[in-house]
VEXVEX-903483 format. One record per residue (C-alpha): residue number from 1; residue in three letters; x, y, z. Coordinates in pm, 1 decimal. Each point is the difference from the previous one (the first is absolute). Layout:
BEGIN
+-----+-----+----------+----------+----------+
!   k !   r !       c1 !       c2 !       c3 !
+-----+-----+----------+----------+----------+
! NUM ! ALA !        X !        Y !        Z !
...
+-----+-----+----------+----------+----------+
END
This chain:
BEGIN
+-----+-----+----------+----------+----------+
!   k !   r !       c1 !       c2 !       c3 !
+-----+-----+----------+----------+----------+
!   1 ! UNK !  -2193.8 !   3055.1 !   3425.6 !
!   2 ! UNK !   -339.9 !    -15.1 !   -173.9 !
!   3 ! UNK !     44.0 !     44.6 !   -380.8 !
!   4 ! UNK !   -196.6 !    247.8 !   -164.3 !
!   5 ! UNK !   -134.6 !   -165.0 !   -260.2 !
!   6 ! UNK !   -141.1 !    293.9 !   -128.4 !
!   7 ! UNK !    365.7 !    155.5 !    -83.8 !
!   8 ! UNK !     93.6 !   -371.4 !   -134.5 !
!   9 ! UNK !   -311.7 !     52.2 !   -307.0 !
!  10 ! UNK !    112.7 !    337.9 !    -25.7 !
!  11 ! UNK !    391.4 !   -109.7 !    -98.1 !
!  12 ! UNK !   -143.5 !   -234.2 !   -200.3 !
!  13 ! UNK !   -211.1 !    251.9 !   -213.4 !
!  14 ! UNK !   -355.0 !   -154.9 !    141.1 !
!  15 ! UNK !   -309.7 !    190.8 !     36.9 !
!  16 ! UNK !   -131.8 !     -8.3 !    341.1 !
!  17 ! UNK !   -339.3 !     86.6 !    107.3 !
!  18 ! UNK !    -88.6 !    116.5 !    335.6 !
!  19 ! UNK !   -296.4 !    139.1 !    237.1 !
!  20 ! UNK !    -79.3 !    283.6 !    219.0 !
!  21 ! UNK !   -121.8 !      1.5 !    354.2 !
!  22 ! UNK !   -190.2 !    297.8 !    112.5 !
!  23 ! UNK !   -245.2 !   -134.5 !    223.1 !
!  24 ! UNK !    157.6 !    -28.9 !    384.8 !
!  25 ! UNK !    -33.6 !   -386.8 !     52.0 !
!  26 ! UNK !    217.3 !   -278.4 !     51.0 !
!  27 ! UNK !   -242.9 !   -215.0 !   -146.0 !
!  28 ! UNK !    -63.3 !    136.1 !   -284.4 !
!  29 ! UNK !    356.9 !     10.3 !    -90.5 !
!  30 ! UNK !     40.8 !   -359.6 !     57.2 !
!  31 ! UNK !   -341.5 !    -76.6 !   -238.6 !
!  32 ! UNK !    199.2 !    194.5 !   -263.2 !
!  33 ! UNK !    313.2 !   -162.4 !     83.2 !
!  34 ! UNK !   -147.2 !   -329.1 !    -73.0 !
!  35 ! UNK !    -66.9 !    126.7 !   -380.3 !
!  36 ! UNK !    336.3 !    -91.7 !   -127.5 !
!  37 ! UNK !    113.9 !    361.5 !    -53.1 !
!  38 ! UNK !    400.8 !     53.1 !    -33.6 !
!  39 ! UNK !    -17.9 !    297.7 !    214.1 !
!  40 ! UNK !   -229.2 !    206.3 !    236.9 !
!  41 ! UNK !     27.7 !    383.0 !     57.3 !
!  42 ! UNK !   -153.7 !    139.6 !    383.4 !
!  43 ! UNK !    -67.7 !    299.0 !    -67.6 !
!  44 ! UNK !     40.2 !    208.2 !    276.3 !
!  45 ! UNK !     -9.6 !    347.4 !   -183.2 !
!  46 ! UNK !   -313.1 !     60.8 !   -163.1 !
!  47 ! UNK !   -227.1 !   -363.0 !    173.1 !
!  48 ! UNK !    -54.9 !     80.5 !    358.6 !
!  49 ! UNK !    251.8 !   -276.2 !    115.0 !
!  50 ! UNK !    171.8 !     90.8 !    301.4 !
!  51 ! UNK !    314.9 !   -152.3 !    155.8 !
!  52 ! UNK !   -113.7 !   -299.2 !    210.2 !
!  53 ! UNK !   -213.1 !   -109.2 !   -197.9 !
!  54 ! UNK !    199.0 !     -1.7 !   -271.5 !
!  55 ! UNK !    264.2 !   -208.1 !    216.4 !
!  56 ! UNK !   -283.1 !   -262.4 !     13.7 !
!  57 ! UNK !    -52.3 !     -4.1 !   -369.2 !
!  58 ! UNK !    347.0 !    -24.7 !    -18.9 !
!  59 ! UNK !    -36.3 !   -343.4 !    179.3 !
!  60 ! UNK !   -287.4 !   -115.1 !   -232.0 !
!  61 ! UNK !    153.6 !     25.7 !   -315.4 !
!  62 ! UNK !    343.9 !   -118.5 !    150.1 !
!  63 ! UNK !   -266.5 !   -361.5 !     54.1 !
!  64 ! UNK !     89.2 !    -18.8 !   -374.1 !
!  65 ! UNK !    211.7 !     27.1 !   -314.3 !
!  66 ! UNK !   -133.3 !    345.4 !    -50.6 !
!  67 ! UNK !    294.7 !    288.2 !     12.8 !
!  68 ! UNK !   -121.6 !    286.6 !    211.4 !
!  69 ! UNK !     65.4 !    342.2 !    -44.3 !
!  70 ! UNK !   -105.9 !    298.5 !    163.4 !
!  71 ! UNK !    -57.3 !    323.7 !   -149.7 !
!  72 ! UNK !     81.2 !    262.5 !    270.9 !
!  73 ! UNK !   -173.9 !    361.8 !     41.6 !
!  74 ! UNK !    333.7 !    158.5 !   -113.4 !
!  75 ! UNK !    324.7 !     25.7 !    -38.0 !
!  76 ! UNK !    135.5 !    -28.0 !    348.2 !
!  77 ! UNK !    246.9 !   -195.8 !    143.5 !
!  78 ! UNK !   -139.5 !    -71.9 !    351.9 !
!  79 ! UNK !   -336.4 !   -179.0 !   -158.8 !
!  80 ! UNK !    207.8 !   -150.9 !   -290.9 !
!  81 ! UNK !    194.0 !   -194.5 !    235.4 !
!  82 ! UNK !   -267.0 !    -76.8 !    240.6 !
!  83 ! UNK !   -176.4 !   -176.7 !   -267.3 !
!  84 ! UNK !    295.7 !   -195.1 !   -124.6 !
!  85 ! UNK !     94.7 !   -100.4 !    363.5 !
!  86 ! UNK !   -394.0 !   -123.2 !     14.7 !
!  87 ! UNK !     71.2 !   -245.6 !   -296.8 !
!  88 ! UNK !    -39.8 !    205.1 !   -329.7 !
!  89 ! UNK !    192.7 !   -156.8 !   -259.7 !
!  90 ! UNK !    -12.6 !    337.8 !   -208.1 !
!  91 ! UNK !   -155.7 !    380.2 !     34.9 !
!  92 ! UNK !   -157.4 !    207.9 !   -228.0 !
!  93 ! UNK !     90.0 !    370.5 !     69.3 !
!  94 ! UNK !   -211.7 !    286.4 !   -139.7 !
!  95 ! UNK !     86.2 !    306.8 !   -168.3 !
!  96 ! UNK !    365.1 !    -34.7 !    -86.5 !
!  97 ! UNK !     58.4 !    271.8 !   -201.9 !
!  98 ! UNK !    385.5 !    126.1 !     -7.0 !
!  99 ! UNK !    324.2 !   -251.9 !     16.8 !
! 100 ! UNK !     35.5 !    113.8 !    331.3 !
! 101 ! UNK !   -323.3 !   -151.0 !    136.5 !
! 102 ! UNK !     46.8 !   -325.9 !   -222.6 !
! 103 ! UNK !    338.4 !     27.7 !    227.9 !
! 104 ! UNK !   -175.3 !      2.0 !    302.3 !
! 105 ! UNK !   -226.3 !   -269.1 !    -59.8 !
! 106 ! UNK !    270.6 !   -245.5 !   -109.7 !
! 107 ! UNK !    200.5 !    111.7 !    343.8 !
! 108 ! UNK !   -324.1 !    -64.7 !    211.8 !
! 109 ! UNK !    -51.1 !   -364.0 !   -170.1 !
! 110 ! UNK !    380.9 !   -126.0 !     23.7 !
! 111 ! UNK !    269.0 !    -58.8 !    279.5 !
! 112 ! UNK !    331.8 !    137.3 !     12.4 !
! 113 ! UNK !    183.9 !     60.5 !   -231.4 !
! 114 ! UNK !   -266.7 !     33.1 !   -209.8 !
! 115 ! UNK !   -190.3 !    197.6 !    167.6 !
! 116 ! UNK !    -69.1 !    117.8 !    352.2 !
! 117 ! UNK !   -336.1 !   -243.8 !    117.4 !
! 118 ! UNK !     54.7 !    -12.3 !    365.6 !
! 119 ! UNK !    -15.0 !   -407.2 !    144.7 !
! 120 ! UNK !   -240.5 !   -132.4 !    126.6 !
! 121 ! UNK !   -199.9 !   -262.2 !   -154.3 !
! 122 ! UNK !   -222.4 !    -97.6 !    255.2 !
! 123 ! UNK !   -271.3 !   -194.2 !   -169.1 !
! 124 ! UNK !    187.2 !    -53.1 !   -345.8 !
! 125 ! UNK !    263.3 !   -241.3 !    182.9 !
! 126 ! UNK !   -265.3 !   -210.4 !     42.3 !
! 127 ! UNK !   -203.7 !    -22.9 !   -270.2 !
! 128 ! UNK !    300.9 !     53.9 !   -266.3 !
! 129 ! UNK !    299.8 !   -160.7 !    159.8 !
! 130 ! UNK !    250.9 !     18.8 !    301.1 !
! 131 ! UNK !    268.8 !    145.5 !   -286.9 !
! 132 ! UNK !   -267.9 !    252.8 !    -80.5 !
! 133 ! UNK !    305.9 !    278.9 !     27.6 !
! 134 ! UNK !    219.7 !   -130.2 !   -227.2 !
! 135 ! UNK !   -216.5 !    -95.9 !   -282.8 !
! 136 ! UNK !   -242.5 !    295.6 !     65.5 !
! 137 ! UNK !    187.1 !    244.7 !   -253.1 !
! 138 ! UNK !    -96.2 !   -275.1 !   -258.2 !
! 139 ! UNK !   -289.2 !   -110.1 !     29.8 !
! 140 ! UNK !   -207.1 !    335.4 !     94.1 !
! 141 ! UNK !   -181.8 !    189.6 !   -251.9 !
! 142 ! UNK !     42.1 !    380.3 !    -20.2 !
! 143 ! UNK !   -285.6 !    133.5 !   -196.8 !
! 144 ! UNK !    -24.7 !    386.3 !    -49.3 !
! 145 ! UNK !   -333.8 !    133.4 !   -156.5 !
! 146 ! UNK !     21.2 !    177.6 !   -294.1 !
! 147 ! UNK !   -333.9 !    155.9 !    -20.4 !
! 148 ! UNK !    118.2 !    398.6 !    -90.5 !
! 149 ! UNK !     61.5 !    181.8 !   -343.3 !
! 150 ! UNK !    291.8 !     81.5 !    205.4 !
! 151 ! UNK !    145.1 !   -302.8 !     76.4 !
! 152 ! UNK !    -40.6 !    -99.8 !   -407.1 !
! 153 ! UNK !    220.4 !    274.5 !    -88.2 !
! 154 ! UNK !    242.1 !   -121.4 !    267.6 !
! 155 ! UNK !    -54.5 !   -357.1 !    -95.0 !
! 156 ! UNK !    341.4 !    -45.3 !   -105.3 !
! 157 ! UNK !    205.5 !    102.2 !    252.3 !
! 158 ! UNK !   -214.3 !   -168.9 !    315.8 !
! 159 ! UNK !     32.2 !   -357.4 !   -184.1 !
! 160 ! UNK !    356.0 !     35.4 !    -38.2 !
! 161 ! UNK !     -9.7 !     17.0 !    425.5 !
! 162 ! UNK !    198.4 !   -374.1 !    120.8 !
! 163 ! UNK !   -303.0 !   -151.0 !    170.3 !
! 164 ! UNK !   -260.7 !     28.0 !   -162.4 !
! 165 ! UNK !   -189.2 !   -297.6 !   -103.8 !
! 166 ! UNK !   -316.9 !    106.4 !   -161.7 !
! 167 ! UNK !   -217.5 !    349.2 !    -18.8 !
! 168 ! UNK !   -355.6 !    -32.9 !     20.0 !
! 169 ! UNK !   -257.6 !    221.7 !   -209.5 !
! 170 ! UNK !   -291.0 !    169.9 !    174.7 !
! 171 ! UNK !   -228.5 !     86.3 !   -286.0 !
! 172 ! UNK !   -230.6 !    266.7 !    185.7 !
! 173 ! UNK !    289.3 !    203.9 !    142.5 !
! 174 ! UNK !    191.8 !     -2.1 !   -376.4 !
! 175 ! UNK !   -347.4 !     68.4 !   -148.9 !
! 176 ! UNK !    -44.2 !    328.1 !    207.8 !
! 177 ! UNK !    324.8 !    121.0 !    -12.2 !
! 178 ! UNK !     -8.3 !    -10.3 !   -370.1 !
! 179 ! UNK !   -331.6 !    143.2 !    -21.3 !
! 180 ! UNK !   -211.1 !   -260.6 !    -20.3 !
! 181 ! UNK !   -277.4 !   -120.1 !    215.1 !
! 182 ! UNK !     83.3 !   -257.0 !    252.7 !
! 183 ! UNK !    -72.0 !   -364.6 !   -227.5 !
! 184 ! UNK !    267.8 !   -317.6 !    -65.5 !
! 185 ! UNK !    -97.5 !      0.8 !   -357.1 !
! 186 ! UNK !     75.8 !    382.3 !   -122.7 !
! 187 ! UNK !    101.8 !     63.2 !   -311.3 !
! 188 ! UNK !    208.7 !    271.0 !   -124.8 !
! 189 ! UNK !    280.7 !    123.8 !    221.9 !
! 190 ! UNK !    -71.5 !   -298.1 !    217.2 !
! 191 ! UNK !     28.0 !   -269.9 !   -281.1 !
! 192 ! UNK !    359.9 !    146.3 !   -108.0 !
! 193 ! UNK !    115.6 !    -19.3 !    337.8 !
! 194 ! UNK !   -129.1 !   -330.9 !     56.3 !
! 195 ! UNK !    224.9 !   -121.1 !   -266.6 !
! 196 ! UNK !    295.6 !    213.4 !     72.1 !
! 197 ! UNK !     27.9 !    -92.6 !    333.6 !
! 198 ! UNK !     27.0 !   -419.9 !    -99.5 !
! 199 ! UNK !    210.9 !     67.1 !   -279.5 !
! 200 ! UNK !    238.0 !    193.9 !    247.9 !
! 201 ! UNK !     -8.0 !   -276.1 !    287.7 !
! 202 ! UNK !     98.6 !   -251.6 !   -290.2 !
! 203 ! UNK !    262.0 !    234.6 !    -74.5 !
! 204 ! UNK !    146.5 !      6.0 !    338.8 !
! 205 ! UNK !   -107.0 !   -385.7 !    156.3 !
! 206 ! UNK !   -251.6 !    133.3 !    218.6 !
! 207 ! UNK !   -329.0 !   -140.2 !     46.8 !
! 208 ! UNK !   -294.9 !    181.7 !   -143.5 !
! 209 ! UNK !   -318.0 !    -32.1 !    216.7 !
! 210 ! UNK !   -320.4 !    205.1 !    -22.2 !
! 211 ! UNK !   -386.5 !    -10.0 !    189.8 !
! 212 ! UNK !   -247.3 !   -134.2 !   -244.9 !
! 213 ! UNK !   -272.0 !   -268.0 !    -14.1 !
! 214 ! UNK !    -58.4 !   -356.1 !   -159.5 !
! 215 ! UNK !   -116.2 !    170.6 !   -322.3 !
! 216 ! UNK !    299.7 !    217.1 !    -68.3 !
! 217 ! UNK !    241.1 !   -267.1 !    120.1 !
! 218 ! UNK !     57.5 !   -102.3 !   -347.1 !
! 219 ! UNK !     91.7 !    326.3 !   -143.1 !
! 220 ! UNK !    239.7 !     71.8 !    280.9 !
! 221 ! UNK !    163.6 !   -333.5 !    -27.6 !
! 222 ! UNK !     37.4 !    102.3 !   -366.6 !
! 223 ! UNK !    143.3 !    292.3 !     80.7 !
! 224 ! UNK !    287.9 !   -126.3 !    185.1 !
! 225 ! UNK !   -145.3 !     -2.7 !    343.3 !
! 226 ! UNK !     95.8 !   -302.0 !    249.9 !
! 227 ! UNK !   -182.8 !    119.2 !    346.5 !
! 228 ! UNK !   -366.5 !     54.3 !    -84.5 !
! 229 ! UNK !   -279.7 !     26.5 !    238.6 !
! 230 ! UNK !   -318.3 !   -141.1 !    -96.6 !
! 231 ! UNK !   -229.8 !     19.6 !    255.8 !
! 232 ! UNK !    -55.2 !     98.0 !    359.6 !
! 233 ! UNK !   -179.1 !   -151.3 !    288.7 !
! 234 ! UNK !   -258.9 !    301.9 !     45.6 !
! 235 ! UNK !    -77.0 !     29.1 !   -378.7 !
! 236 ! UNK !    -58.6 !   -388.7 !    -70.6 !
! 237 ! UNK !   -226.3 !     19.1 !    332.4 !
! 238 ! UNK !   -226.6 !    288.2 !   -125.8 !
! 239 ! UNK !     24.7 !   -194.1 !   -370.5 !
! 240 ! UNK !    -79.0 !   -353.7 !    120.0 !
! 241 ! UNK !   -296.8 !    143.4 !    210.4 !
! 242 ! UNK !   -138.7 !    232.8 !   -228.3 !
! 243 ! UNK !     18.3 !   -289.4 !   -273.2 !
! 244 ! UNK !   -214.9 !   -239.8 !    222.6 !
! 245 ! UNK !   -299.1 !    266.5 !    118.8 !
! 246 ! UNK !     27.2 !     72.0 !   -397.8 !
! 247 ! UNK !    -55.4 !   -324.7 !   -123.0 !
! 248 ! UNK !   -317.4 !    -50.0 !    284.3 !
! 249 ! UNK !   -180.5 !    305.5 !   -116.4 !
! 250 ! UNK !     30.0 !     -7.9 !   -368.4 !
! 251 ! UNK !    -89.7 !   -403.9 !     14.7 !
! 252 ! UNK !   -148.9 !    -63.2 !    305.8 !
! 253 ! UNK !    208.1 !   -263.1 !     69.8 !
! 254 ! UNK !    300.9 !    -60.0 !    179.7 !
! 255 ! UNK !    354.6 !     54.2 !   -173.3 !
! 256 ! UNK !    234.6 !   -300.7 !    -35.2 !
! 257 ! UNK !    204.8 !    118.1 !    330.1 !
! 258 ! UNK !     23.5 !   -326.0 !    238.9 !
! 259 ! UNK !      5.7 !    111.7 !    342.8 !
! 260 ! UNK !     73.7 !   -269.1 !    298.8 !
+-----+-----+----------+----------+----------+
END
């Protein structure tokens, strides 16, 4: 089977530094798959990705060494699978708050005996390997969200759940529920549980991953974090685009962008 090189820099205590895909396009996915990221997130819960096309840019960033990963509207075993039998090599499932739904997840990512993912791999034969069910186990990533005050307090007992390979930070949900406004870079409440919440995936081997950009990568990396986003496809489009009109109208020439 495929390895997932992303879980090999993880084992090995690397940072890795991924993407995020919310605009519905196989192309685009395979522009930022060309970048040389470790790993790139679909997101099919908040972008407005929907299933085909995600297959398809699925298929674009399997044309590379790029990992992808999907993360799914919820946590729900049906489109969990469906997206691992499409090729994911790793979900990222919102909103686990309790062990039981870190349970769940792990159950929906894993066959039997370790957990109840029905078979099928339909496109992930292909594109990962003909022995895709007996290496599958291994080389998936399970990747609960913890983006509650809830699931803080429970922190410890969901990453003591077998299966688990990483938990990934959403800073706008943890920001609201703690009273904050929505932001990635909240002090505070946020800032403590930022810190708590690496120090306790050291604690118990688990990856820590969180939703940032390029200029917080740094301090997250710091931190303890090993799965850090750093940009997105539909943010470095508006940036890269708003940069060049920019540079015309304050200079009145153009920018240094080469286009063919």
């Amino acid at each position: 089977m495929r390895t997932n090189t992303v879980k090999e820099k993880w084992a090995r205590g690397e940072v890795t530094y991924g993407g995020w895909l919310s605009v519905p396009s196989s192309f685009s996915a395979e522009v930022m798959a060309h970048q040389g990221f470790d790993w790139l997130c679909i997101d099919m819960q908040h972008g407005v990705v929907d299933y085909q096309l995600a297959v398809t840019m699925l298929q674009a960033i399997g044309s590379t060494a790029t990992i992808p990963i999907v993360r799914v509207p919820w946590n729900e075993p049906g489109i969990i699978g469906k997206m691992l039998d499409a090729g994911a090599m790793g979900v990222i499932i919102p909103m686990v708050n309790s062990v039981e739904e870190a349970r769940a997840a792990v159950a929906a990512c894993r066959y039997y005996p370790d957990g109840a993912r029905s078979y099928g791999p339909t496109r992930a034969a292909y594109y990962a390997g003909a022995d895709y069910f007996a290496n599958a186990n291994r080389e998936i990533a399970c990747i609960p969200m913890i983006e509650t005050k809830q699931a803080v307090e429970r922190l410890d007992d969901i990453l003591a759940v077998p299966g688990i390979d990483a938990v990934y930070v959403g800073p706008a949900d943890l920001s609201i529920t703690l009273g904050l406004p929505p932001g990635m870079n909240n002090g505070g409440a946020f800032e403590e549980a930022r810190v708590l919440i690496a120090k306790k995936c050291a604690g118990r081997g688990v990856t820590p991953g969180i939703h940032a950009n390029a200029g917080l990568a740094a301090k997250h990396a710091e931190a303890g974090y090993r799965m850090i986003t750093i940009s997105g496809d539909a943010v470095a489009l508006a940036a890269g685009a708003a940069a060049d009109l920019r540079a015309v109208r304050e200079t009145g020439g153009p920018s240094k962008a080469v286009y063919g």
